[in-house]
N, C-alpha and C positions, 0 to 999 in steps of 0.2 A: 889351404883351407882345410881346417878337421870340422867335422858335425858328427854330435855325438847324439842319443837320442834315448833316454829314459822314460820307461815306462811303457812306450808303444810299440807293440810287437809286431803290427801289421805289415806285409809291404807297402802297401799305400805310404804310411810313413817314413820308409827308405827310399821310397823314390820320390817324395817332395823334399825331402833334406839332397839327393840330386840335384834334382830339378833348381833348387833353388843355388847350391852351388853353379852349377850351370847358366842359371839366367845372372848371377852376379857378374862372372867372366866376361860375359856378353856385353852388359851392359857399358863396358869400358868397350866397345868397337871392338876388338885385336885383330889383327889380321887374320887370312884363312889358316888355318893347320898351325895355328899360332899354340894352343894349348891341349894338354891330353889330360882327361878325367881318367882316372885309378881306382879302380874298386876295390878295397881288400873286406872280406867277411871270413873271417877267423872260420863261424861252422862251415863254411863253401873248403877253405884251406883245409880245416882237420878231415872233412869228408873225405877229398880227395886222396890226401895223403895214406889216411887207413882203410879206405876201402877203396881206390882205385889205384893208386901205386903201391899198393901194400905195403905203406913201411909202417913199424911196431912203433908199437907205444914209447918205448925205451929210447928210441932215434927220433921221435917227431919234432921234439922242441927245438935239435939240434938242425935237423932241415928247415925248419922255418926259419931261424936264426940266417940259416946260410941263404936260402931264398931272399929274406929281406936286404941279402949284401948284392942279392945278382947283376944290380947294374952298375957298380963298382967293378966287377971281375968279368973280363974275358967268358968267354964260353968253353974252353978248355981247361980255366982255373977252377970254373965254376964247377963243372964233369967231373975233376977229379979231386976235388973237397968233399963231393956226394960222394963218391968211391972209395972217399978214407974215411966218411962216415959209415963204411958196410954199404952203401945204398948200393943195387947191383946194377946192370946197363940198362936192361928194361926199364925199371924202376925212373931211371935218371934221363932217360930218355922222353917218360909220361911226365916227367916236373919241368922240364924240359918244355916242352909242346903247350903244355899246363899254362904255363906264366907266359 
């Protein structure tokens, strides 16, 4: 399910466009631990990336690119795709912990 939201910049309105994904899932019964809700917010993602694991502007697009692959790849592949992007162990260790 995508919910996209125009116009309303509040969080009240991010978290009924939740919410209401949420009560949909429900609605069909599923079993317990049957489904996991994914948040992605691009400003939460660039925040992080340029001001808490420091990577530059000129590497961002190319991490998120490879973050959006992380559950396709091992944890070792993933470590050292950051590591051919320059990203350094710190760094790959906070996107790492991050996601």
């Amino acid at each position: 399910m995508n919910v996209d939201l125009f116009g309303e910049k509040s969080l009240q309105a991010d978290l009924e466009a939740l919410q209401m994904g949420i009560e949909i899932m429900l609605a069909f019964s599923p079993p317990n631990d049957s489904f996991v809700v994914y948040i992605n917010h691009r400003a939460l993602i660039d925040t992080f990336l340029l001001e808490v694991a420091k990577i530059t502007e000129d590497k961002k697009q190319d991490v998120v690119r490879l973050m959006d692959k992380r559950e396709k790849l091992d944890l070792s592949t993933f470590s050292l795709s950051l590591s051919d992007l320059g990203v350094g162990q710190e760094q790959a260790n906070a996107i790492v912990k991050f996601m």
